[in-house]
DSSP file (Angstrom, degrees, kcal/mol; ACC not computed):
  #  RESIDUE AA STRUCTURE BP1 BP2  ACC     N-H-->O    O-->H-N    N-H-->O    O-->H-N    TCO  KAPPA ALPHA  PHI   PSI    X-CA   Y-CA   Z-CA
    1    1 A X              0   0    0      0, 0.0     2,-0.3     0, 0.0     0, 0.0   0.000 360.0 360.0 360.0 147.9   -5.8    5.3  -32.8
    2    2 A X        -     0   0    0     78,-0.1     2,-0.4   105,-0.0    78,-0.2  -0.782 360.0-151.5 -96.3 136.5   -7.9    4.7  -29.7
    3    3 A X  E     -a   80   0A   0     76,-0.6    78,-2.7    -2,-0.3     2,-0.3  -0.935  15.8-170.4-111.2 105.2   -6.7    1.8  -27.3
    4    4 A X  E     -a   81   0A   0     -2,-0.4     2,-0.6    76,-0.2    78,-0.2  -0.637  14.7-174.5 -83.1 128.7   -8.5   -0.5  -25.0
    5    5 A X  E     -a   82   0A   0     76,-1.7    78,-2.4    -2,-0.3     2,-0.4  -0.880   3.4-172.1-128.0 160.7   -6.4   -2.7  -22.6
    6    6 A X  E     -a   83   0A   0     -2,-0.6     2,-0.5    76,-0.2     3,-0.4  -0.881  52.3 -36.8-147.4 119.4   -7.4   -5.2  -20.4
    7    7 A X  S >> S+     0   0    0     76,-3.1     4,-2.2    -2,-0.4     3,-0.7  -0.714 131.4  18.1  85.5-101.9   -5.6   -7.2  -17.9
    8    8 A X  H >> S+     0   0    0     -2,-0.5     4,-2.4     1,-0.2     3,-0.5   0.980 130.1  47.5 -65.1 -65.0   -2.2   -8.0  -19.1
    9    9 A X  H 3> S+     0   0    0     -3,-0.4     4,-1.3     2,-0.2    -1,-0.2   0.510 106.1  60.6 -12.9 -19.2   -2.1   -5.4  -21.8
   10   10 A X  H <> S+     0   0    0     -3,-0.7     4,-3.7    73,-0.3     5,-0.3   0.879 103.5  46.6 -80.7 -55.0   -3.3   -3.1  -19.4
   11   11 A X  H <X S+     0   0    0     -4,-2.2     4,-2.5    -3,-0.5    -2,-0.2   0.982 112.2  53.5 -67.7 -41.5   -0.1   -3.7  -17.0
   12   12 A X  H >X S+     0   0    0     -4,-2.4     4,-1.3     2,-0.2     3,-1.1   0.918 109.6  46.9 -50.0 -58.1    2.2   -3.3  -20.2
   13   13 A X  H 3X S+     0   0    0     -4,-1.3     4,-4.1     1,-0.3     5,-0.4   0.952 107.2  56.1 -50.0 -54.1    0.6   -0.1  -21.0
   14   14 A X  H 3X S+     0   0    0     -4,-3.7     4,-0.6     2,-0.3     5,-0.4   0.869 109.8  51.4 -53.6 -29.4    1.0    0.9  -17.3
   15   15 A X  H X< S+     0   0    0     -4,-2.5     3,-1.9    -3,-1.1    -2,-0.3   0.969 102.0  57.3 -76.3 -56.3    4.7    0.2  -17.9
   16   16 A X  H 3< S+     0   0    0     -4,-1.3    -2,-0.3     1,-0.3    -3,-0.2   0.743 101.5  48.7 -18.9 -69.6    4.9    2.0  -20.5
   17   17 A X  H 3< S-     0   0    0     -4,-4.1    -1,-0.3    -5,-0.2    -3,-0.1   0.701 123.8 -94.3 -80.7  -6.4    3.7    5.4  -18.9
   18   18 A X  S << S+     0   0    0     -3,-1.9    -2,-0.2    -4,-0.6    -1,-0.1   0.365  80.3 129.3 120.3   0.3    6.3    4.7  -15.9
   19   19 A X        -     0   0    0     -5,-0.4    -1,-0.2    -4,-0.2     2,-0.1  -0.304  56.3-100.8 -76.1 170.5    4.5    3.1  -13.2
   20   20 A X  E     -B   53   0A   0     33,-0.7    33,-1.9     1,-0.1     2,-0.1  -0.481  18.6-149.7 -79.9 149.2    5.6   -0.1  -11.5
   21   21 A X  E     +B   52   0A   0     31,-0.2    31,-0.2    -2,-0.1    -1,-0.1  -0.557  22.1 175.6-145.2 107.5    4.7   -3.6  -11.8
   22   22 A X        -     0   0    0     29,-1.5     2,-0.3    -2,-0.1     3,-0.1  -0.092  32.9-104.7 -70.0 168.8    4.9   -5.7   -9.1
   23   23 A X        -     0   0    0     27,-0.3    27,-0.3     1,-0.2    -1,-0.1  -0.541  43.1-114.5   0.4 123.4    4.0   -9.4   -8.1
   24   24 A X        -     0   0    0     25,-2.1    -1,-0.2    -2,-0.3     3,-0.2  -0.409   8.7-142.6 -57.5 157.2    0.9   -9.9   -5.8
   25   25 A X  S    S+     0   0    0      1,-0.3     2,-0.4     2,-0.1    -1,-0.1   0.549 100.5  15.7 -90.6 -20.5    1.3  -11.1   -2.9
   26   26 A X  S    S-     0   0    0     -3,-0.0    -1,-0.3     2,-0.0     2,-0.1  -0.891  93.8-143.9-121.9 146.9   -1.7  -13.1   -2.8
   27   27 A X        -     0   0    0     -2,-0.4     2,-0.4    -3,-0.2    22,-0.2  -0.347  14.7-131.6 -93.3 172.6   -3.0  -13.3   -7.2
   28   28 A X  E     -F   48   0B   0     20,-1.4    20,-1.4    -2,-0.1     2,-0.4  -0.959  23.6-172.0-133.1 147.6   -6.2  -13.3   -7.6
   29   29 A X  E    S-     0   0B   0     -2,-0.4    18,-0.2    18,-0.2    -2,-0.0  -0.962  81.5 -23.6-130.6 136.5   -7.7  -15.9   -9.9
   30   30 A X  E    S+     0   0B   0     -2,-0.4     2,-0.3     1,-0.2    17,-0.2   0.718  91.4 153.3  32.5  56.2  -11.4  -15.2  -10.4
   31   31 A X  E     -F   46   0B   0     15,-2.9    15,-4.0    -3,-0.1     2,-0.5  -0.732  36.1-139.1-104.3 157.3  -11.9  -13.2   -7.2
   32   32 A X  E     +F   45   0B   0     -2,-0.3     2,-0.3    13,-0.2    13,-0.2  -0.968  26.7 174.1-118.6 126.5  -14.6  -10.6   -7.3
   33   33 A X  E     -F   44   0B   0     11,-2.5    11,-4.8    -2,-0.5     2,-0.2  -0.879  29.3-130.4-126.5 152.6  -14.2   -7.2   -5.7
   34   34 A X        +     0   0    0     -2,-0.3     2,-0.3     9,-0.2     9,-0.2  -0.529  38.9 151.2 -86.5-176.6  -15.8   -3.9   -5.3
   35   35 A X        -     0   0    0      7,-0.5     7,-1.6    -2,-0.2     2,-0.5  -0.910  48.6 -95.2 178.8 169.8  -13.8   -0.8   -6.0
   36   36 A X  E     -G   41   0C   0     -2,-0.3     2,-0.9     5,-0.2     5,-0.2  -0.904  27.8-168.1 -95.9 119.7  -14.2    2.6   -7.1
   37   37 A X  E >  S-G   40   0C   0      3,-3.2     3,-3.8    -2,-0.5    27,-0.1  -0.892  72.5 -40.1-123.6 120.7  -13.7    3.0  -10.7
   38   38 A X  T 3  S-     0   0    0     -2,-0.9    -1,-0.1     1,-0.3     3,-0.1   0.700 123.5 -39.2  17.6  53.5  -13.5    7.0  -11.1
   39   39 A X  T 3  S+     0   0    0      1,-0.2     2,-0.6     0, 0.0    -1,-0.3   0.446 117.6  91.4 105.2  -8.6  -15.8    7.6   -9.0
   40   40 A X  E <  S-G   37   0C   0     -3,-3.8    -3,-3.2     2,-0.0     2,-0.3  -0.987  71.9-111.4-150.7 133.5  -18.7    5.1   -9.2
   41   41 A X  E     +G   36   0C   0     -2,-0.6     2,-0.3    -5,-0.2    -5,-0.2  -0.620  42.9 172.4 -77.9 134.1  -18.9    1.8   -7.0
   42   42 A X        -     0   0    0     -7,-1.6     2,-0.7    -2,-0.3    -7,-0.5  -0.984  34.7-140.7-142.8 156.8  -18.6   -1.6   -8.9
   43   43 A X        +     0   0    0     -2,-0.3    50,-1.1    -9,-0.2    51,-0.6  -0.847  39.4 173.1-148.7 113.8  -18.2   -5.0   -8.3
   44   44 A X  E     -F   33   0B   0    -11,-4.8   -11,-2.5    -2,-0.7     2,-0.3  -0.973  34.9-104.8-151.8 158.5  -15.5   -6.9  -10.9
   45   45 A X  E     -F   32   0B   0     41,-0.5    41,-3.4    -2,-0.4     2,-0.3  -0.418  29.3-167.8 -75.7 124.9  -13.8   -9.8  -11.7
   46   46 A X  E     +F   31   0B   0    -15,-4.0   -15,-2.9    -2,-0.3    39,-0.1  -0.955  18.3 162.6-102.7 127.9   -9.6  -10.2  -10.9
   47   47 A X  E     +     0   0B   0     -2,-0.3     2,-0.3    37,-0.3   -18,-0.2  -0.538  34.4 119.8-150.3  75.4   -8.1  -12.7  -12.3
   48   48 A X  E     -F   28   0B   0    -20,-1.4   -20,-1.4     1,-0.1     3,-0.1  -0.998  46.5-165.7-154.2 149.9   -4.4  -11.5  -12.0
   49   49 A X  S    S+     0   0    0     -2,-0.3   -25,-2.1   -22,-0.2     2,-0.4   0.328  83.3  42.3 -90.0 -10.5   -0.9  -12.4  -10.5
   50   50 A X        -     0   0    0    -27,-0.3     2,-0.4   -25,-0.0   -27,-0.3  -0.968  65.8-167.9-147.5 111.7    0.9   -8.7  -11.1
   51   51 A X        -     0   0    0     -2,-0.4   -29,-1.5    -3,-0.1     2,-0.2  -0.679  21.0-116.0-113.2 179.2   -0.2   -5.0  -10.7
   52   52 A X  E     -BC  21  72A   0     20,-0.6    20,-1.5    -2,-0.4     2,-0.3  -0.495  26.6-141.3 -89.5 174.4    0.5   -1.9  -11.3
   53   53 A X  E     +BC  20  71A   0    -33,-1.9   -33,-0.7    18,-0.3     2,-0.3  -0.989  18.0 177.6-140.9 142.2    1.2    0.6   -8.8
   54   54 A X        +     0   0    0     16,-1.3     3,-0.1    -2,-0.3    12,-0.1  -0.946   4.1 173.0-137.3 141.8    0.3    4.3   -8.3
   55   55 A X  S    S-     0   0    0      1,-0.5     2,-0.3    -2,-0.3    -1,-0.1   0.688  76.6  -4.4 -80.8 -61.9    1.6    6.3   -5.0
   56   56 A X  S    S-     0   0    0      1,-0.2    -1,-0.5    14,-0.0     0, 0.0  -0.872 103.5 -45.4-142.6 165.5    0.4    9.6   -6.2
   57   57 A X        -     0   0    0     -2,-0.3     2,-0.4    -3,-0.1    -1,-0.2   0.319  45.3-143.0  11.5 135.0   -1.3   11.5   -9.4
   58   58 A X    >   -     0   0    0      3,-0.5     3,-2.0    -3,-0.1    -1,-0.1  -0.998  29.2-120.4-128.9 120.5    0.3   10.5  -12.7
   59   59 A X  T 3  S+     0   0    0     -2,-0.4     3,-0.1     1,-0.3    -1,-0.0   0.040  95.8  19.8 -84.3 149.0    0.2   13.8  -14.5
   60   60 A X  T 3  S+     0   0    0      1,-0.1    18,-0.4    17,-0.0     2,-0.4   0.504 111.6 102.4  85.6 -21.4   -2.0   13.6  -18.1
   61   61 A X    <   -     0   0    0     -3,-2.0    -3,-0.5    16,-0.1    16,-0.2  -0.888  69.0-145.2-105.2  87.3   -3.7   10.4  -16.5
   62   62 A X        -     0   0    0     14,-0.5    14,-1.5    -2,-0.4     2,-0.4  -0.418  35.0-155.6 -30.9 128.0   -7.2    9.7  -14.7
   63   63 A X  E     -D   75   0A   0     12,-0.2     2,-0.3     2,-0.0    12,-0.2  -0.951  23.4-178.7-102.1 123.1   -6.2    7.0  -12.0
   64   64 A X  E     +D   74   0A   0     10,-1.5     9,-2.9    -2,-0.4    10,-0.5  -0.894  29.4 135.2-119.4 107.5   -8.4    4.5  -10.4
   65   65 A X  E     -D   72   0A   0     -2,-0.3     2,-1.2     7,-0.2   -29,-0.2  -0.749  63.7 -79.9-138.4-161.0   -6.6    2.4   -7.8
   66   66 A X    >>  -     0   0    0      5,-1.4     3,-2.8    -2,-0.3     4,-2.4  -0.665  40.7-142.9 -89.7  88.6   -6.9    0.9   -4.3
   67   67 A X  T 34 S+     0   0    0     -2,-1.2    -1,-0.1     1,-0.3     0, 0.0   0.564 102.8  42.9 -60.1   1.5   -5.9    4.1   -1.5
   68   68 A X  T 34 S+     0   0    0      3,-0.0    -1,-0.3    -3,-0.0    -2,-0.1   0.761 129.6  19.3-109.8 -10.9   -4.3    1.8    0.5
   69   69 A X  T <4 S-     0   0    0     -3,-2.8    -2,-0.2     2,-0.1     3,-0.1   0.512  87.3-135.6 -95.1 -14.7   -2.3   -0.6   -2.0
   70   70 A X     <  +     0   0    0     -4,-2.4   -16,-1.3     1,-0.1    -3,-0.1   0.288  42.7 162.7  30.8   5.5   -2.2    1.5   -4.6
   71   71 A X  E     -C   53   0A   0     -5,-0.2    -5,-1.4   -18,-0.2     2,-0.8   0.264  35.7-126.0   1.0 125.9   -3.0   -1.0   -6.9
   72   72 A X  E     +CD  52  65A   0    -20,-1.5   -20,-0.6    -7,-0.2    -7,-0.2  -0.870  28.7 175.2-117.4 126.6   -4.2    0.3  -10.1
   73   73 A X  E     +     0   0A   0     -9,-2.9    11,-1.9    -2,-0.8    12,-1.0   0.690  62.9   4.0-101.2   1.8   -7.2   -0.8  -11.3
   74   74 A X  E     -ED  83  64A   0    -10,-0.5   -10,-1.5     9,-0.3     2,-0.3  -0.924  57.9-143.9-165.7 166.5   -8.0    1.2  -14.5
   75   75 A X  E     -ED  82  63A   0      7,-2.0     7,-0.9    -2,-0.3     2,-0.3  -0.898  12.7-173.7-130.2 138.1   -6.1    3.9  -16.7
   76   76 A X  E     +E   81   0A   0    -14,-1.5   -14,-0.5    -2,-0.3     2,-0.4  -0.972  21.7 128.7-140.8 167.3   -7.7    6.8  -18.5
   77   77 A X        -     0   0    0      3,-1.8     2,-3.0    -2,-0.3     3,-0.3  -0.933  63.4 -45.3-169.5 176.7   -6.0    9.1  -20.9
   78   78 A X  S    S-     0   0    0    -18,-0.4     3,-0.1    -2,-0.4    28,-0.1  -0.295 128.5  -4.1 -78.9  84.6   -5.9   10.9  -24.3
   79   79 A X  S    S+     0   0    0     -2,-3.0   -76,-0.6     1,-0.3     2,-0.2   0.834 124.7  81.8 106.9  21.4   -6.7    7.9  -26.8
   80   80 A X  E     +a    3   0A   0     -3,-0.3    -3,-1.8   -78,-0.2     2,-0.4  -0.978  43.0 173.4-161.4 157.6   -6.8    5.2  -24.1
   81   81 A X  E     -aE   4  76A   0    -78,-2.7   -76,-1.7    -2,-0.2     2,-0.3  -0.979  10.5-172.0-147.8 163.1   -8.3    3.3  -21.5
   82   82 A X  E     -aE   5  75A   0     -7,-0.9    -7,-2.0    -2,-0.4     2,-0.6  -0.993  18.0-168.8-156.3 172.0   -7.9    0.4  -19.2
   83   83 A X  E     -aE   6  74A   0    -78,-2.4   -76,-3.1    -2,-0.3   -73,-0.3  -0.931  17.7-159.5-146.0 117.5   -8.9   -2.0  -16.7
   84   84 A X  S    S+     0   0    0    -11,-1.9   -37,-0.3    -2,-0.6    -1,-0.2   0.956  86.2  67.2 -57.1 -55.8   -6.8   -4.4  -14.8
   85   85 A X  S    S-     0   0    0    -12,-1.0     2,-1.2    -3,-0.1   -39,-0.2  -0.191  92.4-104.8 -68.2 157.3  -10.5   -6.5  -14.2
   86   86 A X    >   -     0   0    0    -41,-3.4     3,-1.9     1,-0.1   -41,-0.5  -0.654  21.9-168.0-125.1 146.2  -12.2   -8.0  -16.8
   87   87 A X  T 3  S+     0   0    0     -2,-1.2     8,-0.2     1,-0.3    -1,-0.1   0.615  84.1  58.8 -77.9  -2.1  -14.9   -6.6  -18.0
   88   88 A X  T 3  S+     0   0    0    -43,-0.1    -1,-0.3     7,-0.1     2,-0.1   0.681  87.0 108.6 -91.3 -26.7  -16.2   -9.7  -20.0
   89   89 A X  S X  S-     0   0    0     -3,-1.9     3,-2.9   -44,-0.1   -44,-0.2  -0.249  77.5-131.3 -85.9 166.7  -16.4  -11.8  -16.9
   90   90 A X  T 3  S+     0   0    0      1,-0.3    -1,-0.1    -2,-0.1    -3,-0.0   0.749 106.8  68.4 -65.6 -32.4  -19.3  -13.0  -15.1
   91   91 A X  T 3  S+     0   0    0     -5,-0.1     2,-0.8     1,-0.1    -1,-0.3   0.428  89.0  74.3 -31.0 -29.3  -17.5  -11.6  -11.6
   92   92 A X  S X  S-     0   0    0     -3,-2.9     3,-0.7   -48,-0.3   -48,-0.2  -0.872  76.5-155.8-126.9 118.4  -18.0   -7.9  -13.0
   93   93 A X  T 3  S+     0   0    0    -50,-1.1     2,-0.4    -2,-0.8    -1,-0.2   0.738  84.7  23.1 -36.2 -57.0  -21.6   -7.0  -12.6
   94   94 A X  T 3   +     0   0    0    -51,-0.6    -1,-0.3     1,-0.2     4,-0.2  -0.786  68.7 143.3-138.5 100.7  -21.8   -4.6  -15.0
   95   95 A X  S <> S+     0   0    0     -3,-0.7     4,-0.5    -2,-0.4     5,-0.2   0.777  73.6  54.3-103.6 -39.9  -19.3   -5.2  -17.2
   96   96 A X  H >> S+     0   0    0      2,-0.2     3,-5.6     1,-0.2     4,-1.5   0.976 110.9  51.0 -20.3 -86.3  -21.4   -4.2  -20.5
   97   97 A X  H 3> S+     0   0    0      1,-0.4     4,-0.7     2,-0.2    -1,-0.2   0.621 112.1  48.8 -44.6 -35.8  -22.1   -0.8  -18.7
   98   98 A X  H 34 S+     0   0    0     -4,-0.2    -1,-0.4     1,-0.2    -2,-0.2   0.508 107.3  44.8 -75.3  -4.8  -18.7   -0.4  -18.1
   99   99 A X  H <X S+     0   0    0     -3,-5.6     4,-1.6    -4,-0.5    -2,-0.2   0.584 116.8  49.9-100.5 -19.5  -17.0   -1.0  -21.2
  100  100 A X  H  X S+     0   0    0     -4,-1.5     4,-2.3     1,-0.2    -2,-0.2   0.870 109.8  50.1 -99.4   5.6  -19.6    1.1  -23.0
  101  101 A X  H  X S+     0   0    0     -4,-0.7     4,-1.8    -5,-0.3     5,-0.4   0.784 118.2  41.7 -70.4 -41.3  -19.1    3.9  -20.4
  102  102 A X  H  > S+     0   0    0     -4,-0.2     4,-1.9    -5,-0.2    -2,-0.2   0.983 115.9  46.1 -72.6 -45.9  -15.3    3.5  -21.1
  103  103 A X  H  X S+     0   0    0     -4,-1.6     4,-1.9     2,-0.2    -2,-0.2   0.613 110.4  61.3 -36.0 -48.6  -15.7    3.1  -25.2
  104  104 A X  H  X S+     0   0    0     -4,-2.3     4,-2.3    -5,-0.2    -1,-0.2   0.974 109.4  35.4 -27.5 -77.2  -18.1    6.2  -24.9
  105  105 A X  H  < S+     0   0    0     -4,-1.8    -2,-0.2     1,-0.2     3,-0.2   0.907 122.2  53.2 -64.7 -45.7  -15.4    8.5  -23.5
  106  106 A X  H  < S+     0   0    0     -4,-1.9    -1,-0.2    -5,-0.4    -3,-0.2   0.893 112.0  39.6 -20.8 -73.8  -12.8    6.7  -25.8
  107  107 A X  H  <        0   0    0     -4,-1.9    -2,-0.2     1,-0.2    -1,-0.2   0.502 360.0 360.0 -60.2 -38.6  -14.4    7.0  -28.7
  108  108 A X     <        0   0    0     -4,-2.3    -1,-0.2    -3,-0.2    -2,-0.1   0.258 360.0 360.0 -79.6 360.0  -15.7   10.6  -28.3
């Protein structure tokens, strides 16, 4: 079955495949950021106290994170996807376009 996670689901899953999940040091509640999600610039809503962490290439896994925190901000895989940000909020610009970009590849 195909899985979409978002936010907190997103870090469990990200436990789950073996990364870490840390404490911010600063959270963000309802902060808006750009970032690079796989490749394509986008401007989304955070609204989280804990991330995941990637150092280097997580074998089987598409990685989107932050190349100086390593933060992770999104997952892809076989029969999942995820987003630390949320894609529903008014903070991620095109949050539509991105869930059906993600749901697409999901789905397909």
């Amino acid at each position: 079955r195909p899985l979409l996670a978002v936010c907190l689901s997103h870090q469990i899953l990200a436990g789950l495949l073996g990364l870490p999940v840390v404490a911010k040091e600063s959270p963000y509640q309802g902060t808006q950021r750009e970032i690079d999600l796989f490749g394509r610039r986008v401007r989304v809503g955070f609204y989280n106290t804990f991330t995941a962490r990637a150092t280097g290439p997580v074998p089987g896994i598409e990685v989107s994170a932050d190349p100086k925190t390593g933060e992770v901000h999104a997952l892809r895989g076989a029969g999942f996807a995820s987003t630390q940000f949320h894609l529903e909020s008014v903070l991620s610009t095109h949050g539509v376009e991105i869930l059906r970009d993600l749901l697409g590849r999901l789905l397909a």
